[in-house]
MARVO-609542 format. One line per 3 residues: their letters; for each residue y, z negated, x of C-alpha. Coordinates in steps of 0.05 Angstrom, whole numbers. Each point is the difference from the previous one (the first is absolute). Layout:
A	Y Z X | ...
This chain:
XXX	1442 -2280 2740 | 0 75 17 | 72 24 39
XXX	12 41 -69 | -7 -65 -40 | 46 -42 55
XXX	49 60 -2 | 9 -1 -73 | 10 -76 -6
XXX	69 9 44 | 16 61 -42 | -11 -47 -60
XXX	43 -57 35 | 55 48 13 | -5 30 -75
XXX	5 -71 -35 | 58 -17 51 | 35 64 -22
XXX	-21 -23 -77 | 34 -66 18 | -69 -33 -15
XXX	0 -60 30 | -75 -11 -47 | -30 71 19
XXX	22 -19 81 | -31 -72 -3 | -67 28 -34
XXX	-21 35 63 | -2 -70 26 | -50 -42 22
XXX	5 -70 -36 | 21 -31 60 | 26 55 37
XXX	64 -3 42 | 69 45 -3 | 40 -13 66
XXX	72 33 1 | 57 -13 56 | 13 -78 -17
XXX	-49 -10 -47 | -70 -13 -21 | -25 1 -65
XXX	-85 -35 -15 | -24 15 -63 | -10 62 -49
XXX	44 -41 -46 | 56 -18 53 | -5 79 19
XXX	15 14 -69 | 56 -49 -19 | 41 23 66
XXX	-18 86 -1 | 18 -13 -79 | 67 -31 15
XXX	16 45 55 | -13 65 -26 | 36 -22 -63
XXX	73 2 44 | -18 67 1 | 20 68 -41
XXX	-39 51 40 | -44 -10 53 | -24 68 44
XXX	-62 -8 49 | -20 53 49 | -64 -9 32
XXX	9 33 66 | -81 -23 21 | -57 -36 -8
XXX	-47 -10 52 | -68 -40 -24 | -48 -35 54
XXX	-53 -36 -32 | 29 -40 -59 | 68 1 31
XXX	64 43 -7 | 58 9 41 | 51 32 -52
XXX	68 31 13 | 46 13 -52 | 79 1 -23
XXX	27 -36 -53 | 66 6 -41 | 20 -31 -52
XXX	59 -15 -38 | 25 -67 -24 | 17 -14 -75
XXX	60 -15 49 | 10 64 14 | -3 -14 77
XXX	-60 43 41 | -50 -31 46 | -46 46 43
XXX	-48 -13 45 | -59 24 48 | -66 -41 -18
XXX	-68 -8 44 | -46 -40 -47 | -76 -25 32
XXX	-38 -4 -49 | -63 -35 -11 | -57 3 -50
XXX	-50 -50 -34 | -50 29 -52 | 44 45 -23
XXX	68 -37 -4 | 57 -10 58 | -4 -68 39
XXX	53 11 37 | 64 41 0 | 45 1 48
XXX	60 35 5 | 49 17 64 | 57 27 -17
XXX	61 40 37 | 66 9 -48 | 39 20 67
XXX	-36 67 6 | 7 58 -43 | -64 42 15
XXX	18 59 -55 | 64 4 -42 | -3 -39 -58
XXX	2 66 -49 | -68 16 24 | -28 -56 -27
X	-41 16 -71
């Protein structure tokens, strides 16, 4: 994988999780890759899908703002913002750094640290 082609797999990842995609997120998955989130690890391209599905589904609008990617080899070290609001109607924001790795095209592993203590930017700025 080119950095172009590793670049526009986390712009596609961000664009189904905005599209509350839970499918279109899990497809850039390998079959057995891994998504590990604080407190949680989810095997599986199916697992991915059943728990991004049912997450992003408590949600009315999600925002992402990728602040950088930075490609070494088939790896990524991503930093972006996410809001989104709950059907709820409570907020939840947050400061991600993903590492990404890639397989023959598809993420093995995912895994996201994330700050919701920080606010980096205000929240308006966020498109």
């Amino acid at each position: 994988m080119t950095p172009a082609e590793i670049r526009d797999r986390i712009h596609q990842a961000a664009a189904a999780c905005i599209a509350q995609d839970g499918q279109a997120f899990a497809a850039l998955f390998h079959p057995h890759g891994e998504l590990i989130l604080p407190g949680s690890r989810i095997v599986g391209k199916e697992a991915i899908e059943q728990v991004t599905t049912k997450y992003l589904g408590t949600c009315e609008n999600i925002k992402i703002q990728i602040q950088r990617v930075i490609v070494e080899g088939l790896q990524a070290v991503v930093e972006w913002l996410w809001l989104d609001e709950k059907k709820s109607g409570q907020f939840s924001y947050a400061e991600n750094a993903i590492v990404v790795d890639f397989k023959a095209g598809l993420i093995v592993r995912w895994r996201e640290y994330t700050d919701t203590k920080t606010q980096f930017c205000p929240l308006e700025n966020i498109s």
